[in-house]
C-alpha positions in Angstrom: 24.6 4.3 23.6 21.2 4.0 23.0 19.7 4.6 19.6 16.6 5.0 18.0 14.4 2.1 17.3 10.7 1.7 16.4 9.8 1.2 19.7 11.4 4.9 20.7 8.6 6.9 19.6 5.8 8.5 21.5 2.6 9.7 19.7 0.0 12.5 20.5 -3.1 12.8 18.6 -4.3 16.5 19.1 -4.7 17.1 23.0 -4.7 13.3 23.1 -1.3 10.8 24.2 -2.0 7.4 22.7 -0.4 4.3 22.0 -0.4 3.7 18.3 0.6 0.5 17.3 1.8 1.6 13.8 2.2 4.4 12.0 3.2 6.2 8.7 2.9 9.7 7.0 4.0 10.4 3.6 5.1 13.1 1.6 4.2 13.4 -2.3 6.2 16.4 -3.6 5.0 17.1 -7.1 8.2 19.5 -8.0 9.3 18.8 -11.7 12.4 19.6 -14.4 11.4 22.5 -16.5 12.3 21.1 -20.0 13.5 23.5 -22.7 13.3 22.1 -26.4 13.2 18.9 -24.5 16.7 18.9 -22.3 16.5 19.8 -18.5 16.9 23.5 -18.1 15.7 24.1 -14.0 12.6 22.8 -12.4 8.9 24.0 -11.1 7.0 23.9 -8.1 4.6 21.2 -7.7 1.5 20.0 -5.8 2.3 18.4 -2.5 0.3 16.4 -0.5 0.9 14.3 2.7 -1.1 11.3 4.2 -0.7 8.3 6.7 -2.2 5.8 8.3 -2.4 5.3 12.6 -2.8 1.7 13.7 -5.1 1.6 17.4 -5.7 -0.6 19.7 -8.9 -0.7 21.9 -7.6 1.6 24.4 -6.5 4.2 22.4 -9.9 3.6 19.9 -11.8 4.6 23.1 -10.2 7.9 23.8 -11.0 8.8 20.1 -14.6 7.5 20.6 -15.0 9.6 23.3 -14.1 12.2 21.3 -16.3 11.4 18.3 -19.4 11.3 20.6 -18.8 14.9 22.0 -18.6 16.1 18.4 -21.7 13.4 17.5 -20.2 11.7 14.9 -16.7 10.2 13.5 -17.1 12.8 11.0 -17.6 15.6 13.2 -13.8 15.3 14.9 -12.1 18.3 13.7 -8.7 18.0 12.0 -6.3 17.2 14.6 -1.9 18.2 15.2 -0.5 15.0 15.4 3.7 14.7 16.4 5.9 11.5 16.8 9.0 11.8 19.2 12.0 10.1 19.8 15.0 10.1 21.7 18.5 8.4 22.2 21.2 8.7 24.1 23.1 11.8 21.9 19.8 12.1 18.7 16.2 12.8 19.3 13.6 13.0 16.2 10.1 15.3 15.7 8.0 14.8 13.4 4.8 16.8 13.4 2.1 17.0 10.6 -0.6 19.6 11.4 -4.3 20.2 10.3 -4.6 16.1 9.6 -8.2 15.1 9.0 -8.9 11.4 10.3 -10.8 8.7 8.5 -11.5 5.4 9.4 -10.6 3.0 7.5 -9.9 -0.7 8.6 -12.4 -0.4 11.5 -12.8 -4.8 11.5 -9.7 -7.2 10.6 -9.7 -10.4 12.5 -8.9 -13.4 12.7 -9.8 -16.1 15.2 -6.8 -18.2 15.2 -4.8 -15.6 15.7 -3.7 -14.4 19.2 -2.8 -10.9 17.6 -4.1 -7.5 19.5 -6.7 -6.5 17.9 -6.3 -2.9 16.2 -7.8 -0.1 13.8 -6.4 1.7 11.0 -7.3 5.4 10.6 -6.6 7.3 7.4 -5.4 10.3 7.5 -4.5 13.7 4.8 -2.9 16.6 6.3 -4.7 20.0 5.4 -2.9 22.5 6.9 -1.0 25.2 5.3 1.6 24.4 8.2 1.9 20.9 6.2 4.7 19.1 8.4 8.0 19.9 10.5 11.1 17.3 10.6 13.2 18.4 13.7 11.3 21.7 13.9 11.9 22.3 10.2 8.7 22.9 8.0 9.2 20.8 4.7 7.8 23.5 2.6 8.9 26.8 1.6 8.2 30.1 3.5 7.6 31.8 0.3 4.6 29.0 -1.2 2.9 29.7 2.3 3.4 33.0 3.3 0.0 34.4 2.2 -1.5 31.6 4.0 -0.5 31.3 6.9 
C-alpha cells in the first residue's frame, strides 16, 4: 500500500504548478484560558496568524520572475492561493492557505564545494480572511469570519 511520504506532494502557486524543493506553513493560534481569581475557568479567542517558507529552484524561480516583471516589480505580485496535495493508495491530504503575500528572502546561499541544486527561499504570511483549509476544512471558525468574508 502506498503511503504518504515527502516526496508525495504536488504544489501550485496561484495559477502557477511548480516544483518546490521545500516547504512549510505555520499556524500561531493565540486562543488563551480565561483565568478567574487566578484558576482556569474557560478560554478566549486569540490572534492567529499563519506563515511559511517555499524553497525554489531555478526553474520554478523563472516562472515567478516572469511573473514579477508583468507586475514590474517583486513587490508588485499580488497575494497568491497556494495548496499542497497528496495521495496514497487508501489517504490523500489538502492543504490550502489563501491570500499568502510572498517575500523574498534567501535570494543567494551557495557554496562552491558543494554539488547541491541551487535554490531560493520565499517568505510568505497568509492574509486572507479564508486563512487555511486541512482536507477542505477551514482552521478557523465560521462565526470569527462571517462579516468578512
Amino acid at each position: 500500500m502506498k503511503r504518504i511520504s515527502n516526496s508525495s506532494f504536488s504544489f501550485s502557486l496561484g495559477d502557477f504548478r511548480v516544483r518546490a524543493d521545500k516547504a512549510s506553513l505555520s499556524i500561531e493560534d493565540s486562543r488563551d484560558l480565561f483565568p478567574d481569581g487566578g484558576i482556569p475557568n474557560g478560554w478566549v479567542p486569540g490572534e492567529v496568524k499563519a506563515s511559511g517558507d517555499i524553497e525554489l529552484d531555478a526553474v520554478g524561480m523563472s516562472i515567478l520572475a516572469e511573473e514579477a516583471a508583468a507586475k514590474g516589480s517583486w513587490q508588485g505580485i499580488e497575494p497568491v492561493d497556494l495548496c499542497w496535495y497528496a495521495k496514497g493508495t487508501h489517504e490523500e491530504e489538502t492543504i490550502e492557505a489563501f491570500g499568502c503575500l510572498l517575500n523574498l528572502k534567501d535570494i543567494l546561499d551557495f557554496d562552491a564545494s558543494s554539488n547541491a541544486k541551487a535554490t531560493v527561499k520565499i517568505g510568505y504570511i497568509v492574509t486572507s480572511p479564508h486563512f487555511v483549509r486541512i482536507d477542505g476544512v477551514p482552521y478557523l471558525d465560521p462565526e470569527r469570519t462571517r462579516d468578512l468574508i
